[in-house]
C-alpha positions as semicolon CSV with decimal commas, in nm:
position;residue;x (nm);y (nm);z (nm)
1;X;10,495;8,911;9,174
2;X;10,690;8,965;8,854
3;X;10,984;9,276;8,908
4;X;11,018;9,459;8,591
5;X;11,216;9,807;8,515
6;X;11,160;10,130;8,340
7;X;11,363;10,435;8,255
8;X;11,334;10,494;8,630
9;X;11,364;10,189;8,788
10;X;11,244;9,879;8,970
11;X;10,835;9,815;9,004
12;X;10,601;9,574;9,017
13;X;10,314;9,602;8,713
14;X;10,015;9,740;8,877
15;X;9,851;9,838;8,515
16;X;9,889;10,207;8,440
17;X;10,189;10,442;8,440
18;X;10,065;10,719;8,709
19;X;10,015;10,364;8,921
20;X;10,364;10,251;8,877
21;X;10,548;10,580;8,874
22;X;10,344;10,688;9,209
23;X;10,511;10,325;9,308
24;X;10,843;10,409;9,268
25;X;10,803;10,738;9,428
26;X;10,703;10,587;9,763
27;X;10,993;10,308;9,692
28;X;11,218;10,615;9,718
29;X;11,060;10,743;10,028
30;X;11,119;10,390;10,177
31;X;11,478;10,313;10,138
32;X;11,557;10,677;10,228
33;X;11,425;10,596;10,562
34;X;11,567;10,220;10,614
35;X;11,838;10,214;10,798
36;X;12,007;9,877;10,546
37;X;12,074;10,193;10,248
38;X;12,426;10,342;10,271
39;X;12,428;10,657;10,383
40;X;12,672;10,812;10,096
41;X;12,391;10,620;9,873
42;X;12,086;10,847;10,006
43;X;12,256;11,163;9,924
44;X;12,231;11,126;9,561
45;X;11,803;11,142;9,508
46;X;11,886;11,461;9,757
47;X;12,200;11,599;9,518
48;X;11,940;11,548;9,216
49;X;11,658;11,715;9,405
50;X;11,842;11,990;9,542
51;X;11,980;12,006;9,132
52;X;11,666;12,169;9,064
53;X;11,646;12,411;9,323
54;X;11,967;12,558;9,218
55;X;11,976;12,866;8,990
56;X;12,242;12,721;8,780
57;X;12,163;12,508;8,498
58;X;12,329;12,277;8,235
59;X;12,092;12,425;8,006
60;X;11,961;12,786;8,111
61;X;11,546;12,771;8,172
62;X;11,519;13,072;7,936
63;X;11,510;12,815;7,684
64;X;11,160;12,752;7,643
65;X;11,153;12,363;7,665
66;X;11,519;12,226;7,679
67;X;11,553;12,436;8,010
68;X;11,344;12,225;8,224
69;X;11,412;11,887;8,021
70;X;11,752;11,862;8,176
71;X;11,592;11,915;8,491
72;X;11,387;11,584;8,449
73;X;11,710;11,372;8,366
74;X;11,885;11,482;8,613
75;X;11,629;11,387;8,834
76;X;11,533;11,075;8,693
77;X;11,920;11,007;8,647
78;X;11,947;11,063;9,031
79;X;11,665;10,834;9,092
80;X;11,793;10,544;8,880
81;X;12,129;10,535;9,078
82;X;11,989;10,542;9,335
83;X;11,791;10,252;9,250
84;X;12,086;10,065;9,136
85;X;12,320;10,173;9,424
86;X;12,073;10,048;9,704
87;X;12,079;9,688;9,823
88;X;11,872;9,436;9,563
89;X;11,697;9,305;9,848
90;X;11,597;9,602;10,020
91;X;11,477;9,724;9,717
92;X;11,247;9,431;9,666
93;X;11,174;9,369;9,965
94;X;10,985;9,699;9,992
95;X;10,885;9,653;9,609
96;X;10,645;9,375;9,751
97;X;10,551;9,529;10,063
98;X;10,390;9,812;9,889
99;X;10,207;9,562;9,659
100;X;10,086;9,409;9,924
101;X;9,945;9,665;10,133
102;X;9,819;9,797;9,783
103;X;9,649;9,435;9,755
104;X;9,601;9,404;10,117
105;X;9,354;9,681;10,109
106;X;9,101;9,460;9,916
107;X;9,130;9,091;9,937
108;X;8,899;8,855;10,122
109;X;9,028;8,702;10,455
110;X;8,922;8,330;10,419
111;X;9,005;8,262;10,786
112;X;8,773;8,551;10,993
113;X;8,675;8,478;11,340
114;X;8,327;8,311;11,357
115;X;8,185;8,674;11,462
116;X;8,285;8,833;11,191
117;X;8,166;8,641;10,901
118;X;7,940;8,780;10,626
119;X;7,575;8,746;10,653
120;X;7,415;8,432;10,497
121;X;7,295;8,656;10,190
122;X;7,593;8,776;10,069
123;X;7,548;9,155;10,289
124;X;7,877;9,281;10,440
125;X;7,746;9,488;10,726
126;X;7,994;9,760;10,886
127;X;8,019;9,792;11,218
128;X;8,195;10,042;11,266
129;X;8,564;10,093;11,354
Protein backbone atom coordinates (compact mmCIF):
# COMPACT_ATOMS: atom_id res chain seq x y z
CA UNK A 1 0.00 0.00 0.00
CA UNK A 2 0.95 3.48 -1.15
CA UNK A 3 1.96 5.96 2.24
CA UNK A 4 0.90 9.40 1.50
CA UNK A 5 0.71 12.62 3.99
CA UNK A 6 -1.64 15.36 4.87
CA UNK A 7 -1.57 18.45 7.02
CA UNK A 8 -1.61 15.86 9.82
CA UNK A 9 0.39 13.23 8.86
CA UNK A 10 1.19 9.77 7.57
CA UNK A 11 -1.92 7.43 6.11
CA UNK A 12 -2.68 5.07 3.83
CA UNK A 13 -5.66 6.25 1.14
CA UNK A 14 -8.69 4.47 2.25
CA UNK A 15 -11.06 6.96 0.04
CA UNK A 16 -12.72 9.60 2.18
CA UNK A 17 -11.35 12.11 4.70
CA UNK A 18 -13.45 11.05 8.01
CA UNK A 19 -11.79 7.41 6.82
CA UNK A 20 -8.31 8.63 6.82
CA UNK A 21 -8.42 11.16 9.62
CA UNK A 22 -10.25 8.38 11.95
CA UNK A 23 -6.86 6.46 10.63
CA UNK A 24 -4.51 8.62 11.95
CA UNK A 25 -6.32 8.98 15.14
CA UNK A 26 -5.95 5.29 16.02
CA UNK A 27 -2.16 5.60 14.52
CA UNK A 28 -1.77 7.97 17.48
CA UNK A 29 -3.35 5.67 19.93
CA UNK A 30 -0.86 2.98 18.67
CA UNK A 31 2.54 4.40 18.98
CA UNK A 32 1.48 5.97 22.32
CA UNK A 33 1.22 2.51 23.56
CA UNK A 34 4.40 0.77 21.76
CA UNK A 35 6.99 0.54 23.77
CA UNK A 36 9.79 1.36 20.31
CA UNK A 37 8.37 5.50 20.70
CA UNK A 38 10.64 7.61 22.96
CA UNK A 39 9.21 8.43 25.86
CA UNK A 40 10.11 12.41 25.77
CA UNK A 41 8.40 11.85 22.12
CA UNK A 42 4.83 10.75 23.62
CA UNK A 43 4.57 13.74 25.77
CA UNK A 44 4.05 16.12 23.04
CA UNK A 45 0.26 14.77 21.49
CA UNK A 46 -0.32 14.95 25.58
CA UNK A 47 1.34 18.78 25.90
CA UNK A 48 -1.02 19.63 22.76
CA UNK A 49 -4.02 17.90 24.29
CA UNK A 50 -3.66 19.11 27.65
CA UNK A 51 -3.12 22.81 25.47
CA UNK A 52 -6.71 22.83 25.18
CA UNK A 53 -7.76 22.09 28.49
CA UNK A 54 -5.92 25.01 29.78
CA UNK A 55 -7.70 28.33 30.42
CA UNK A 56 -4.98 30.26 28.84
CA UNK A 57 -4.95 30.90 25.27
CA UNK A 58 -2.71 32.34 22.46
CA UNK A 59 -5.78 33.79 21.24
CA UNK A 60 -8.59 34.34 24.01
CA UNK A 61 -11.97 32.04 23.04
CA UNK A 62 -14.04 35.24 23.46
CA UNK A 63 -13.15 35.72 20.01
CA UNK A 64 -15.86 34.21 18.24
CA UNK A 65 -13.92 31.98 15.69
CA UNK A 66 -10.09 32.73 15.97
CA UNK A 67 -10.42 31.53 19.70
CA UNK A 68 -10.85 27.95 19.02
CA UNK A 69 -8.83 27.97 15.57
CA UNK A 70 -5.60 28.14 17.46
CA UNK A 71 -6.81 25.42 19.42
CA UNK A 72 -6.93 23.12 16.25
CA UNK A 73 -3.22 24.00 15.24
CA UNK A 74 -1.95 23.50 18.15
CA UNK A 75 -3.36 20.28 18.18
CA UNK A 76 -2.78 19.29 14.82
CA UNK A 77 0.80 20.92 15.23
CA UNK A 78 1.25 18.50 18.24
CA UNK A 79 0.10 15.64 16.21
CA UNK A 80 2.37 16.24 13.21
CA UNK A 81 5.54 16.16 15.48
CA UNK A 82 4.65 13.70 16.80
CA UNK A 83 4.33 11.97 13.65
CA UNK A 84 7.64 13.10 12.51
CA UNK A 85 9.47 12.54 15.87
CA UNK A 86 8.37 8.75 16.11
CA UNK A 87 10.41 6.02 14.45
CA UNK A 88 9.58 5.74 10.38
CA UNK A 89 9.13 2.21 10.83
CA UNK A 90 7.00 2.06 13.69
CA UNK A 91 4.96 4.43 12.16
CA UNK A 92 4.42 2.29 9.11
CA UNK A 93 4.51 -0.55 10.44
CA UNK A 94 1.26 0.17 12.30
CA UNK A 95 0.13 2.33 9.16
CA UNK A 96 -0.31 -1.20 7.45
CA UNK A 97 -1.48 -3.09 10.29
CA UNK A 98 -4.52 -1.02 10.58
CA UNK A 99 -5.11 -1.40 6.79
CA UNK A 100 -5.01 -4.68 7.12
CA UNK A 101 -7.24 -5.49 9.83
CA UNK A 102 -9.44 -2.76 8.04
CA UNK A 103 -9.09 -5.16 4.85
CA UNK A 104 -8.86 -8.20 6.89
CA UNK A 105 -12.39 -7.75 7.98
CA UNK A 106 -13.67 -8.55 4.42
CA UNK A 107 -11.52 -10.51 2.11
CA UNK A 108 -12.05 -14.09 1.02
CA UNK A 109 -9.73 -16.81 2.56
CA UNK A 110 -8.80 -18.94 -0.55
CA UNK A 111 -7.26 -21.65 1.66
CA UNK A 112 -10.42 -22.66 4.31
CA UNK A 113 -10.42 -26.02 5.80
CA UNK A 114 -12.52 -28.50 3.70
CA UNK A 115 -15.43 -27.98 6.45
CA UNK A 116 -15.74 -24.73 6.06
CA UNK A 117 -16.17 -24.09 2.47
CA UNK A 118 -19.16 -22.30 0.91
CA UNK A 119 -22.06 -24.24 -0.26
CA UNK A 120 -22.04 -25.41 -3.93
CA UNK A 121 -24.61 -22.49 -4.79
CA UNK A 122 -22.84 -19.70 -3.86
CA UNK A 123 -24.85 -19.53 0.05
CA UNK A 124 -22.49 -18.58 2.92
CA UNK A 125 -24.28 -20.17 5.83
CA UNK A 126 -23.33 -18.87 9.51
CA UNK A 127 -22.84 -21.06 12.00
CA UNK A 128 -22.54 -19.35 14.57
CA UNK A 129 -19.55 -18.16 16.63
Amino acid sequence: MEQKRNWLGPYIPQGSFLRELLQQVKLTYYLMLDPRVNPLVKLIPVVAAGYLLLPVDVIPDVIPVLGQVDDAVVLMLGLRLFFEFAPPAVVQEHLQRLVQRVQGDWSVVENAPAGEQPAAGGEVVDEGE
